[in-house]
N, C-alpha and C positions, 0 to 999 in steps of 0.2 A: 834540724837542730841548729840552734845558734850559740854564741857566745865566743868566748876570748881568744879559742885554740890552741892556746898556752895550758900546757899542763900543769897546775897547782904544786905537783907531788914530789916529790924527787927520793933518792933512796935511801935518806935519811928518815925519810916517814915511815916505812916499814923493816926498818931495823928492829929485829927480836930484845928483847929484856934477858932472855935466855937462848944464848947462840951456840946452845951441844946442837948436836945431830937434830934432826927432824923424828929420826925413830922414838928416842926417846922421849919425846912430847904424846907420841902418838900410842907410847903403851900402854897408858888408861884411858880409855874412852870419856869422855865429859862431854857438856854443853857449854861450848864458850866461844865467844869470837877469834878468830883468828888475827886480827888489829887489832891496838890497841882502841880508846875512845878517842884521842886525837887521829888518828890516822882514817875511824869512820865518818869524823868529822868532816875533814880532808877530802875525803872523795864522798861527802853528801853534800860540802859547797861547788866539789866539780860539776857532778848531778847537776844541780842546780843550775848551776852556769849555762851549759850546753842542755840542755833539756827544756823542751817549751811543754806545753799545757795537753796532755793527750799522748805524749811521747810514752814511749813505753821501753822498757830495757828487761833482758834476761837474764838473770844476778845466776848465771850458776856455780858458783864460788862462794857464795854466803854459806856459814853455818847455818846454825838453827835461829842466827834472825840476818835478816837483809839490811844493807848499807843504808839504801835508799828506800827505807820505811818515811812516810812521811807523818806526822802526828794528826 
């Protein structure tokens, strides 16, 4: 892997919209990311950065879609 080694992100990037408990998110089931679309943004330019051509990474922490979907 290459790139900057600067991490992009800081913990303003994944600051919640809604900061109750975690339980309370979690008592209806749904399909949704868990970041917001800047924050997958955020860590699909870090992807990028550090990731060469063949790299491969194991997102187990995505929802029902992966960060580093590539179009």
């Amino acid at each position: 892997m290459t790139g900057s080694g600067k991490h992009p992100l800081s913990a303003a990037d994944f600051s919640r919209i809604d900061e109750k408990p975690e339980p309370f998110f979690y008592n209806t089931p749904r399909l949704v990311t868990h970041i917001d679309d800047d924050a997958c943004a955020a860590l699909s330019a870090y992807y990028a950065d550090i990731l060469e051509d063949g790299d491969r990474i194991l997102d187990l922490m995505s929802s029902c879609f992966s960060t580093c979907r590539q179009p």
